[in-house]
C-alpha positions in Angstrom: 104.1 49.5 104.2 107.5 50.7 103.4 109.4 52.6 105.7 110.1 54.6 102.5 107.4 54.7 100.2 106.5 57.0 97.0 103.9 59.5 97.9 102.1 61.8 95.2 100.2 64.7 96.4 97.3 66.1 93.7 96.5 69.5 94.3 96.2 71.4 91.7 95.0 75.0 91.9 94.1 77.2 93.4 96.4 79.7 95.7 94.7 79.3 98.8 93.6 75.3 98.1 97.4 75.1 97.4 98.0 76.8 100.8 95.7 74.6 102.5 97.2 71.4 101.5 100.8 72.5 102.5 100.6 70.8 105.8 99.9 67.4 105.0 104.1 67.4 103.5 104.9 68.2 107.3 102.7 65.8 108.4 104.1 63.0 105.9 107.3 63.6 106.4 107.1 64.1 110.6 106.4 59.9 110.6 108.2 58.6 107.1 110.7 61.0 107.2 112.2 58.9 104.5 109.1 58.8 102.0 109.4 60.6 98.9 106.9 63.1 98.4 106.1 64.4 95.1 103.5 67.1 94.0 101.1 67.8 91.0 100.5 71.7 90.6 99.0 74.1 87.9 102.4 76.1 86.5 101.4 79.2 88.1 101.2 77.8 92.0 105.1 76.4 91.8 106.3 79.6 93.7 103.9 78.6 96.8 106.0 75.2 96.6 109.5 76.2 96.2 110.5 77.0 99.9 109.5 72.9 100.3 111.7 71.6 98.1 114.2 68.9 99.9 117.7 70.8 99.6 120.7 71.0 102.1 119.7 68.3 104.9 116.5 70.0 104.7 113.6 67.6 103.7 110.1 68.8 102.2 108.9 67.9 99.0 111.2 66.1 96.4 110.1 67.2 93.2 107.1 69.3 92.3 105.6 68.4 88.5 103.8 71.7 87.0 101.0 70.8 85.1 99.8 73.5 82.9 96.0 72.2 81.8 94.8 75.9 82.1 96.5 76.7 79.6 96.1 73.7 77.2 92.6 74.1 77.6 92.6 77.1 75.7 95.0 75.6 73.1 93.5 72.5 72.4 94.9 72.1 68.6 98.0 73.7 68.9 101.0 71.3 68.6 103.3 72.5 71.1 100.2 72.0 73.8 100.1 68.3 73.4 104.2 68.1 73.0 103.7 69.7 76.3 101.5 67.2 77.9 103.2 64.1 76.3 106.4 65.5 78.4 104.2 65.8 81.6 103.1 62.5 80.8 106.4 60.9 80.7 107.5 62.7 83.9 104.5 61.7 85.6 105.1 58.2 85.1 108.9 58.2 85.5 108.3 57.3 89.4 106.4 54.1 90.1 104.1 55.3 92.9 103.1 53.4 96.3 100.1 56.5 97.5 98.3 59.4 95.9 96.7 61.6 97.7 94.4 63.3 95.6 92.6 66.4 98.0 90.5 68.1 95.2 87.7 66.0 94.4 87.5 67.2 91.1 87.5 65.0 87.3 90.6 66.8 86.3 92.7 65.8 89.1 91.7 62.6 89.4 92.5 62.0 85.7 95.8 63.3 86.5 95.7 60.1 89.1 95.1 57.8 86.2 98.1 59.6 84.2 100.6 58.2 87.2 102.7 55.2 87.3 101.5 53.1 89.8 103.0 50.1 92.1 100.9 47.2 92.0 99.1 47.3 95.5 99.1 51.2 94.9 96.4 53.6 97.4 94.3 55.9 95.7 92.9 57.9 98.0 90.4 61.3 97.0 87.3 62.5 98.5 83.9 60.3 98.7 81.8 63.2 99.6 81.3 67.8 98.8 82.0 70.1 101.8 79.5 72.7 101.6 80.5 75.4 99.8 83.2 73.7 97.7 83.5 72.5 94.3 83.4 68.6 93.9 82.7 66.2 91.3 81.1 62.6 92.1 82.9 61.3 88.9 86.4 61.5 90.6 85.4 58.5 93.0 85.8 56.2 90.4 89.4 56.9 90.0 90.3 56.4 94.0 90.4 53.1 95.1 89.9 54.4 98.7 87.1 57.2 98.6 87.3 58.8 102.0 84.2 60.5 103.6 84.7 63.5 105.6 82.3 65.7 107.4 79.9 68.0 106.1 81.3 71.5 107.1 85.2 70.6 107.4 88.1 72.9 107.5 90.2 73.0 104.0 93.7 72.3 106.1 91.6 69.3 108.1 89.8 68.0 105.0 93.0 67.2 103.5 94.5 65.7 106.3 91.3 62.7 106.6 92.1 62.2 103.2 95.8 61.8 103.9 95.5 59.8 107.2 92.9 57.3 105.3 95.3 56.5 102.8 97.9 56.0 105.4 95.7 54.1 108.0 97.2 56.6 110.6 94.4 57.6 113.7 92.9 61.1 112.6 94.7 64.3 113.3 93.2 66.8 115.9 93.0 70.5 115.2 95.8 70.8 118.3 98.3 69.1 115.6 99.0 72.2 114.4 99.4 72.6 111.1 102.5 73.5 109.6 103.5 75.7 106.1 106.5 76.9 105.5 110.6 75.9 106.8 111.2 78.0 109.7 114.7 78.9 108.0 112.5 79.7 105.2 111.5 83.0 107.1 114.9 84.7 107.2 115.4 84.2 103.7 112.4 86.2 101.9 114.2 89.6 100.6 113.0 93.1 101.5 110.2 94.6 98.8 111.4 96.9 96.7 108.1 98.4 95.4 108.4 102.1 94.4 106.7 104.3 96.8 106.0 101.5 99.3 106.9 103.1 103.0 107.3 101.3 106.2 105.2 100.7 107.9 102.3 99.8 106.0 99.0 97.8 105.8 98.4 95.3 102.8 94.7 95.7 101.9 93.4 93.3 99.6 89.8 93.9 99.3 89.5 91.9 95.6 88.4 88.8 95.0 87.0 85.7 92.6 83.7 86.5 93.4 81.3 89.8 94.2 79.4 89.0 97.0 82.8 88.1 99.0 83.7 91.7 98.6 83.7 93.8 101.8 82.1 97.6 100.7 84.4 100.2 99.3 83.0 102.5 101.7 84.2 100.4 104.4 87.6 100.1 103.5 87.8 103.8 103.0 87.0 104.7 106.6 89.2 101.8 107.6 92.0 103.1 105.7 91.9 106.7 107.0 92.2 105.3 110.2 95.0 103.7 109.4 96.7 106.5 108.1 96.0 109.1 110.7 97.9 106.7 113.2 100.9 106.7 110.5 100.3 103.3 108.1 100.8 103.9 104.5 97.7 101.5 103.0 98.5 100.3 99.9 95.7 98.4 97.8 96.9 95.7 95.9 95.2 94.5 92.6 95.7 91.5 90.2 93.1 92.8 86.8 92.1 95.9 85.1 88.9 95.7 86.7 90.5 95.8 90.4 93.2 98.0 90.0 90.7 100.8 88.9 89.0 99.9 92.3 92.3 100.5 94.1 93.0 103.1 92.6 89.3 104.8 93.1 89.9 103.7 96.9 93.7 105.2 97.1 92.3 108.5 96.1 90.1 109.0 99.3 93.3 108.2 102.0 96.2 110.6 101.9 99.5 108.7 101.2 97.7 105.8 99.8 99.5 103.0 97.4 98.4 101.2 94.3 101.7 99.3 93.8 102.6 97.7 89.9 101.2 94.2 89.6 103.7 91.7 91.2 103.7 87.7 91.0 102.8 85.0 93.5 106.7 84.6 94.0 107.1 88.8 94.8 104.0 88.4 96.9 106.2 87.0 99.8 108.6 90.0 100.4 105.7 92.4 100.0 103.4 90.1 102.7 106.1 89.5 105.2 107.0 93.3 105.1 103.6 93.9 105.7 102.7 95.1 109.6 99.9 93.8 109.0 97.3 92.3 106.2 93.8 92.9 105.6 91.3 90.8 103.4 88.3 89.0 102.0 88.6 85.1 101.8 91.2 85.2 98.7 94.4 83.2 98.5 96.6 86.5 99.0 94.9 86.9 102.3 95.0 82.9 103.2 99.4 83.2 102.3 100.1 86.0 104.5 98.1 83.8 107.4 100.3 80.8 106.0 103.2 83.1 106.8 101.4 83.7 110.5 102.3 87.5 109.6 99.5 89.8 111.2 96.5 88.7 109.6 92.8 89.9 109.4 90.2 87.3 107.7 87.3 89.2 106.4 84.3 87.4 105.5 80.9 88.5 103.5 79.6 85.8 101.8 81.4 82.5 102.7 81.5 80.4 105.6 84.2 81.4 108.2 85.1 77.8 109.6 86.1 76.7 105.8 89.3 79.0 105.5 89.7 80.6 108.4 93.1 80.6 110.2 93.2 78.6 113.3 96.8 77.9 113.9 98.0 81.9 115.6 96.9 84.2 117.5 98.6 86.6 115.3 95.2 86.0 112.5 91.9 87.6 113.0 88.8 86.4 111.5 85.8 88.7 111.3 82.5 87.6 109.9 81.0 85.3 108.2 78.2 83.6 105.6 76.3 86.7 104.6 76.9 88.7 107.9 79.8 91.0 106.9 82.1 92.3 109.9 81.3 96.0 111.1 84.4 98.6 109.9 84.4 98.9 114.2 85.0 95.1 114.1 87.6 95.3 111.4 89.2 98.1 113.2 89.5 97.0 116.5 91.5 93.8 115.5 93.3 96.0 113.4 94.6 98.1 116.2 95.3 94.8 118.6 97.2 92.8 116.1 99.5 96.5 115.5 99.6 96.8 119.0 101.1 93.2 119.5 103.6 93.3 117.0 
């Protein structure tokens, strides 16, 4: 193999997926430091890429190529959709590719595999198997030319690293590789927040997510967040729909000097993370960047599997619970008050 080939990551959606796949470019780049490495992304994950892109002696990811099928789908017939895609098209196949790496396992990313330009001895490689408790679609296989089997129960960060060192024919990374997010430098250049109201310091509390059963009870965060606040953290409850902010709001009410900041984007969700002393949520992707981050972190799981998502990498992330045996507001609490005492 070259000692500079063209690599093309597929990882489309969602945050924390996004998240999880971030190390595999420090990995890559760690042995072919001359590679280039280019990335496949739904439109509204580009931010989480960003602080990777090669710049100033610093090299990460070369180019990142938004793909915006989420909203194509629901635009099917519109002209400006498929103008869209024909240019996506064209600047997928404007690099003759050596590997993808498609980490997914799902049709519509491996069709984006069969959209690339590919070199004629060309690796495929995607997943030959499901991980519990994660979407996957057998069809995909029969894009990959290397269909890599992993373990049942795998990590998110590790699955995508078999998949990476299969299509590489590199020996299998061990958990005490640890995996790597974002440019140290990367740190020192997120701006303060500037959310009205917001006062330092405070506790991010995101207790929203995709689905209902992952929720931790509203009661729960109530006693957790007047604790909180009789020791002198403003607790602000972030929410990203209607339905959620009326939750945050309903929550807020019950703990004096409680926030519900505006809505903000995944790019203002890094100043308002890293101001954070410390964060507190259920298995959603704004709880999996601040752990990204390694900012103060609790994991709270209800109703999906702690060794999927969980952050390994620091002891500066807590993770509490797991598949349908929610944490106790004690448990949350106490690793509350350790992580604030550490920092």
């Amino acid at each position: 193999m070259s000692s500079s080939p063209k690599i093309l990551l597929v990882k489309l959606s969602s945050l924390g997926d996004v998240l999880h796949n971030l190390p595999i470019v420090w990995d890559l780049r760690a042995r072919l430091p001359n590679a280039q490495i280019d990335w496949v992304v739904e439109e509204g994950y580009v931010h989480l890429l960003t602080p990777l892109l090669t710049r100033d002696g610093f090299k990460g990811i070369d180019h990142i190529i938004p793909v915006s099928l989420r909203r194509w789908k629901k635009n099917l017939f519109s002209l400006a959709t498929w103008k869209e895609f024909v240019a996506f098209r064209k600047l997928l196949q404007s690099t003759s590719y050596d590997i993808l790496i498609e980490t997914q396992g799902l049709l519509k990313s491996a069709i984006v595999c069969s959209l690339a330009n590919k070199s004629s001895e060309c690796v495929v490689a995607g997943l030959a198997n499901a991980t519990e408790f994660s979407g996957y679609e057998p069809l995909a296989r029969s894009f990959y030319n290397q269909s890599v089997q992993v373990p049942i129960q795998c990590h998110a960060v590790d699955r995508s690293r078999w998949v990476m060192c299969s299509a590489l024919d590199w020996p299998l990374l061990e958990r005490s590789d640890s995996p790597q997010f974002y440019p140290q430098e990367f740190f020192a250049s997120i701006p303060k927040t500037s959310v009205a109201g917001l006062k330092s310091p405070y506790v991010l509390c995101f207790h929203s997510t995709a689905r209902e059963a992952k929720r931790w009870a509203n009661e729960h965060w109530i006693v957790l967040g007047k604790a909180l606040a009789a020791r002198g953290y403003q607790v602000v409850f972030p929410w990203g729909s209607p339905a959620e902010k009326a939750i945050s709001i309903s929550l807020a009410e019950n703990i004096a000097g409680a926030l519900v900041p505006p809505s903000f984007s995944i790019q203002e969700a890094f100043p308002l993370i890293a101001g954070a002393a410390l964060t507190v949520g259920v298995d959603t992707g704004l709880t999996h960047l601040s752990a990204a981050l390694d900012k103060p972190t609790i994991e709270i799981y209800c109703d999906s599997p702690r060794w999927k998502t969980e952050g390994y990498w620091s002891d500066r992330i807590c993770n509490v619970g797991d598949l349908q045996n929610p944490p106790s507001i004690q448990e949350v609490l106490d690793a509350s008050l350790k992580l604030l005492q550490q920092a």
